[in-house]
C-alpha positions in Angstrom: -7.0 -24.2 -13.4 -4.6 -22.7 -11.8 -4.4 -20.5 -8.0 -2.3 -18.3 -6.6 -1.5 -16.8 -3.7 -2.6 -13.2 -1.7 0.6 -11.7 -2.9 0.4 -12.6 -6.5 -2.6 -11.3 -6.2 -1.6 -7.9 -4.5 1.2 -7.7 -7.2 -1.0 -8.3 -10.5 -3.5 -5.6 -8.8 -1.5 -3.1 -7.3 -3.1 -3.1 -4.1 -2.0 -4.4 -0.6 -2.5 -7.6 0.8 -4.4 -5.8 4.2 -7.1 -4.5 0.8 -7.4 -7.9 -0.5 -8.2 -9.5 2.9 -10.5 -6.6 3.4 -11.8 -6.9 -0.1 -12.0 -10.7 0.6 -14.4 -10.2 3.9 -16.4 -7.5 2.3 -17.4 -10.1 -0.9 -15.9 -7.8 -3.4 -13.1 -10.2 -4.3 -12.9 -13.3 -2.7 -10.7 -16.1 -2.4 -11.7 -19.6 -3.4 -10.1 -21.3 -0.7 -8.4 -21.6 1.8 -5.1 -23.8 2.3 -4.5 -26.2 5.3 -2.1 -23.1 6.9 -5.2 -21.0 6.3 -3.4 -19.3 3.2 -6.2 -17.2 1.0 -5.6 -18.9 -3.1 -7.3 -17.3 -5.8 -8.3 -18.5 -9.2 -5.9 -17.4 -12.1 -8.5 -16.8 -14.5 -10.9 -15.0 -12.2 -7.9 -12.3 -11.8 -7.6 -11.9 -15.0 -11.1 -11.3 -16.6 -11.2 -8.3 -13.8 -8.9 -6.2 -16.3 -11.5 -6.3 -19.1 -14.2 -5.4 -16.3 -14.9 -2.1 -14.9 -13.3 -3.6 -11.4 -10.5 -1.1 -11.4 -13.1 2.2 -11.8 -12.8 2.2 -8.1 -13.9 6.2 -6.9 -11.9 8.1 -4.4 -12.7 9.6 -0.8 -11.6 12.7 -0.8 -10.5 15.0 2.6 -11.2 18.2 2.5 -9.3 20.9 4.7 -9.2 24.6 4.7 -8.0 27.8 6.1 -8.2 31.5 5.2 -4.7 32.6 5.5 -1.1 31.5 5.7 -1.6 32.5 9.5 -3.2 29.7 10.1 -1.2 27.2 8.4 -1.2 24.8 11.8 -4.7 24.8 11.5 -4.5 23.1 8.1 -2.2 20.4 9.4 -4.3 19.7 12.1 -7.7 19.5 9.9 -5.6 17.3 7.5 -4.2 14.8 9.9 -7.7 14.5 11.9 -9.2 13.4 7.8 -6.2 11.2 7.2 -6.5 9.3 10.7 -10.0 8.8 9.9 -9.9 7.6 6.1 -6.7 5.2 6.0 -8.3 3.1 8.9 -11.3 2.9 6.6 -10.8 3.2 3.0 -8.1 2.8 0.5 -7.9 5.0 -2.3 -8.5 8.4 -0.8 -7.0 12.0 -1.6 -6.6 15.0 0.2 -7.5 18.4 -0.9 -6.0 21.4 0.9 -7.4 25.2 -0.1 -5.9 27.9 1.3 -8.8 31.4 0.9 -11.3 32.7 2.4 -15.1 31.2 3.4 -16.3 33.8 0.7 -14.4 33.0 -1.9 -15.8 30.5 -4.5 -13.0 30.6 -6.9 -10.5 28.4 -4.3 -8.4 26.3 -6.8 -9.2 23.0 -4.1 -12.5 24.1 -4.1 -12.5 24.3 -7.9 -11.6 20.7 -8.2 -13.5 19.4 -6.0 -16.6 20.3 -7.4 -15.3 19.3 -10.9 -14.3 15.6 -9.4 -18.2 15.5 -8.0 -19.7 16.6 -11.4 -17.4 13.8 -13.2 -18.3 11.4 -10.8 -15.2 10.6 -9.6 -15.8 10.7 -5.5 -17.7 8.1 -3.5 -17.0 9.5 0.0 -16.6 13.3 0.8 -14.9 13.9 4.4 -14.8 17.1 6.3 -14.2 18.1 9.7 -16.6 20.8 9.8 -19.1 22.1 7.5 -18.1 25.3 6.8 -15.0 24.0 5.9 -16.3 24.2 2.0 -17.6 27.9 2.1 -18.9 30.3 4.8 -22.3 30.5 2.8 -23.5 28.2 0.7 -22.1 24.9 1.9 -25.3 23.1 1.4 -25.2 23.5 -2.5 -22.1 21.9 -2.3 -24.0 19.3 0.0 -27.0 19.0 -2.1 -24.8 18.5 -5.2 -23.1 15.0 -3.6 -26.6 13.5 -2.7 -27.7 14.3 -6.0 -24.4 12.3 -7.4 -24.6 9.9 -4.2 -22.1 11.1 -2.6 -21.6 10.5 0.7 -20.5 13.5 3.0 -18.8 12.7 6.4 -19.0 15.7 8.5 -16.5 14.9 11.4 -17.2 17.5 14.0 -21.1 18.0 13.3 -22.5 17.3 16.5 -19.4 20.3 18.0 -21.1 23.1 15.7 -21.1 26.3 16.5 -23.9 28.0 18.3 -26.0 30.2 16.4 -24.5 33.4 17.7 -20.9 32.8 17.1 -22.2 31.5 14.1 -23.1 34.7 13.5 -20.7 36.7 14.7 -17.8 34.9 12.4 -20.0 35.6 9.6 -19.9 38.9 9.5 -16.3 39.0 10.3 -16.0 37.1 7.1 -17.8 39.6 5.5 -16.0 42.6 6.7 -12.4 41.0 6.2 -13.5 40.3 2.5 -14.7 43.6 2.2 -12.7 46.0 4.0 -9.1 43.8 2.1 -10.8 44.9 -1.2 -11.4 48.2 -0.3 -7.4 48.7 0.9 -6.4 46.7 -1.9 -8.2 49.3 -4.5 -7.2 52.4 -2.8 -3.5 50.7 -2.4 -4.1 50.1 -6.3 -4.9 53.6 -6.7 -2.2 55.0 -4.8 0.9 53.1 -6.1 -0.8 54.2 -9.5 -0.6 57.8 -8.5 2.9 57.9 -7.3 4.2 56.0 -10.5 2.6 59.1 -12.1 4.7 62.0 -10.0 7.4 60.1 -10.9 
């Protein structure tokens, strides 16, 4: 029988040392022993009959960050570092998922994917920084589809929502801004069509 050491381990696995050690303390790998300089040594074999095991069907967290316009671009880097700095002291194989669109607008490629990765079963941890973050209405189906998939959704800023009445308010901005840019957009539509007509 043979053991080897943390980073043989970390090598033959892919994953860091800090993971095993964390992996080690958690009981989801651990070492056998420990050496008299208090060096972690695995079993060979053990290592090895993880690759015909399911070990390595580990889920991801996922961040999700949005914003509704190019405009607001330091927004998104601010959302996205805030769900960084909380995953990588916490997890290790996390993603990040940045949608650029409006609340309204349920055809977001981000979004998209994100609700394909939840229906494949491919998310453990969903992380957010506020709630309306995934859409302006209907953010609980999104919710209710993770519980149902046990999902767990981190909501960072939940107890800094906003009151009813601004809540209100920025909904029917939303509204309007959706509407009144397809209106302009048809009759811009309709004019350039017009004008390629005179000429």
């Amino acid at each position: 029988m043979r053991h080897i050491s943390i980073g043989e381990v970390a090598v033959m696995l892919g994953v860091s040392v800090v993971t095993l050690r964390r992996w080690d303390c958690s009981g989801k790998l651990r070492s056998v022993f420990r050496t008299f300089g208090n060096h972690r040594r695995y079993n060979l074999d053990d290592i090895l009959k993880l690759f015909n095991k399911d070990f390595f069907n580990i889920k991801k967290v996922i961040g999700y960050s949005r914003v509704s316009s190019f405009d607001q671009k330091k927004d998104l880097d601010t959302q996205t570092k805030v769900i960084t700095n909380f995953i990588k002291d916490r997890y290790d194989n996390f993603e990040i998922i940045e949608d650029l669109g409006s609340g309204l607008n349920y055809r977001k490629r981000g979004l998209r994917r994100l609700i394909k990765m939840i229906c494949n079963q491919e998310i453990s941890v969903l992380v957010l920084t506020h709630k309306d973050r995934l859409l302006r209405f209907g953010s609980d189906i999104i919710i209710q589809l993770c519980e149902n998939f046990n999902i767990k959704v981190i909501i960072l800023n939940q107890d800094t929502e906003e009151s009813f009445e601004k809540s209100l308010c920025n909904d029917i901005i939303s509204i309007i801004t959706v509407f009144s840019a397809k209106f302009y957009g048809k009759r811009s539509h309709k004019n350039k069509k017009k004008l390629l007509e005179v000429a």
